[in-house]
C-alpha positions in Angstrom: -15.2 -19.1 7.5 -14.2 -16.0 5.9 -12.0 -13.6 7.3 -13.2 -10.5 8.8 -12.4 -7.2 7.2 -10.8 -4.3 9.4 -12.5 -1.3 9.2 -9.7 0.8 8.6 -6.0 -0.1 6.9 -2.9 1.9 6.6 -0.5 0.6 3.9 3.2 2.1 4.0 6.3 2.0 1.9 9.3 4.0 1.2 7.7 7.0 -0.6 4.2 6.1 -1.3 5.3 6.3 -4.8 4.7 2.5 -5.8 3.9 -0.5 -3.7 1.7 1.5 -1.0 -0.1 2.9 -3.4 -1.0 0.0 -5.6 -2.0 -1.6 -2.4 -4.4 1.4 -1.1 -5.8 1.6 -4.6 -6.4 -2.8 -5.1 -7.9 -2.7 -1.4 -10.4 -0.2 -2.7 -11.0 -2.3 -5.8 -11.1 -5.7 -3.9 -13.4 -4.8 -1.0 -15.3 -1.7 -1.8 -16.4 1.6 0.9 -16.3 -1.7 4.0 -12.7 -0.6 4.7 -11.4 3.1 5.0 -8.1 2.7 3.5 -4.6 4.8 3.1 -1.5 4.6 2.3 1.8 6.4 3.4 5.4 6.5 3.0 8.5 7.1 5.0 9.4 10.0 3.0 6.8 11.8 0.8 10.1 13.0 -1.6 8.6 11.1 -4.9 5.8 11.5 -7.5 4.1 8.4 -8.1 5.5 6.6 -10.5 4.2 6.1 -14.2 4.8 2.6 -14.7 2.6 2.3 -11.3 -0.4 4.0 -12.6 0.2 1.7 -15.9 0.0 -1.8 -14.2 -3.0 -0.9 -12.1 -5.1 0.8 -15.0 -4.5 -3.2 -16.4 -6.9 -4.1 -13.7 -8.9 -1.4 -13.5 -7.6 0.7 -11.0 -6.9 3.9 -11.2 -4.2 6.1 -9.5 -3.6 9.3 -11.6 -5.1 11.6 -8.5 -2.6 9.5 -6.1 -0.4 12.7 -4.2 2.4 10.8 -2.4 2.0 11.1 1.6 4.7 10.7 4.4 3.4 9.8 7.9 3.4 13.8 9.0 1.4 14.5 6.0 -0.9 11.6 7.1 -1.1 13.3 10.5 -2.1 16.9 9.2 -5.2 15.0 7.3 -6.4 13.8 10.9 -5.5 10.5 10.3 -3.2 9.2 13.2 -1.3 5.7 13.1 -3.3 4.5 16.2 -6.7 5.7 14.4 -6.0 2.6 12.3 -7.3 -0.8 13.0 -4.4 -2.3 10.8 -1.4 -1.2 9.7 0.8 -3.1 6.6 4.3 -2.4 6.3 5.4 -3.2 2.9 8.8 -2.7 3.4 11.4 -3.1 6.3 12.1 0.7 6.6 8.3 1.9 7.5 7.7 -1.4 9.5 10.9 -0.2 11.7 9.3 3.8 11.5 5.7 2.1 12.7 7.2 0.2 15.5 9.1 3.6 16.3 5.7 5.7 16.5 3.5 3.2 18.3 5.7 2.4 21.1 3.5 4.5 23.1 0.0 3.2 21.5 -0.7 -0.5 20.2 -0.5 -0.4 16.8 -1.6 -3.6 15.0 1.0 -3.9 12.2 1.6 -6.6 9.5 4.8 -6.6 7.1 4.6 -8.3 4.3 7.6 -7.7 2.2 7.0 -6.7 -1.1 9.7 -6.3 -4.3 10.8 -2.8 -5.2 10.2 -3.1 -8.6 11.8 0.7 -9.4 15.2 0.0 -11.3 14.6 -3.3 -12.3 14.2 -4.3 -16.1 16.7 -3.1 -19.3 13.8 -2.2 -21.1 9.8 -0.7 -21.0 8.5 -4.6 -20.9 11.0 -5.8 -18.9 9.7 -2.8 -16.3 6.2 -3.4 -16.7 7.1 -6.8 -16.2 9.0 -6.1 -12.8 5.9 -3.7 -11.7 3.1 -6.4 -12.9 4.8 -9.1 -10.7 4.8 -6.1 -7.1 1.3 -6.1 -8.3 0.8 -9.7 -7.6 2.5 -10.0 -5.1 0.5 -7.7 -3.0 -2.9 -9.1 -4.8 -2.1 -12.7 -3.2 -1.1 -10.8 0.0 -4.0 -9.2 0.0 -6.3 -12.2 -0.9 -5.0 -14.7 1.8 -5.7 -12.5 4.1 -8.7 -11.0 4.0 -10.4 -13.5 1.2 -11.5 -13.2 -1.8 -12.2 -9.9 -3.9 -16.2 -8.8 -3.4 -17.7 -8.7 -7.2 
């Protein structure tokens, strides 16, 4: 039986800089208009990074219009953690800031912890390298859990 798709998902990270957005952008790819998806960070204070927008044009997805989001941001756009049928916390920081915010309102939230691939590598291969494997990580992620990519 195939998992059911939520209608709505909220991916979060640190800044919405890397692994939230590669997320928001492969859920798009994987499974079409079904799911209304976001992303969001913890802090809104960085651009999206290059090497991001280079490992997910290898697969065809493109996020050169990405604008980095913190949860207020998220909030001035109408969309409200609760409004979300699932949250994914990437990393530990905006699992614990979820938990915070949705004391008062059930939030279903997932954390599947993802590499911060920012800093790692001595070189551009060896980064791309670092950023290709985030990019995996989150594709199998992604794939147990809500099956396999619609063509």
């Amino acid at each position: 039986m195939m998992p059911s798709l939520p209608h709505s998902v909220l991916f979060c990270c640190d800044h919405n800089a890397t692994r939230s957005p590669m997320a928001e952008g492969m859920m798009k790819k994987y499974y079409g208009r079904e799911v209304y998806v976001q992303s969001a960070g913890v802090k809104s204070d960085l651009e999206i990074d290059g090497f991001t927008i280079a490992v997910c044009n290898e697969i065809g997805v493109d996020l050169t219009r990405h604008r980095s989001r913190d949860f207020n941001e998220l909030s001035d756009f109408g969309d409200s953690i609760e409004s979300f049928d699932l949250v994914i916390a990437l990393t530990p920081a905006s699992r614990a800031l979820v938990e915070e915010m949705s004391r008062l309102h059930h939030v279903p939230l997932e954390f599947w912890p993802i590499t911060d691939p920012t800093g790692a590598g001595e070189n551009r291969e060896a980064r791309l390298a670092a950023y290709r494997s985030t990019r995996e990580q989150i594709s199998r992620n992604m794939i147990a859990r809500f099956g396999p990519p619609k063509e």
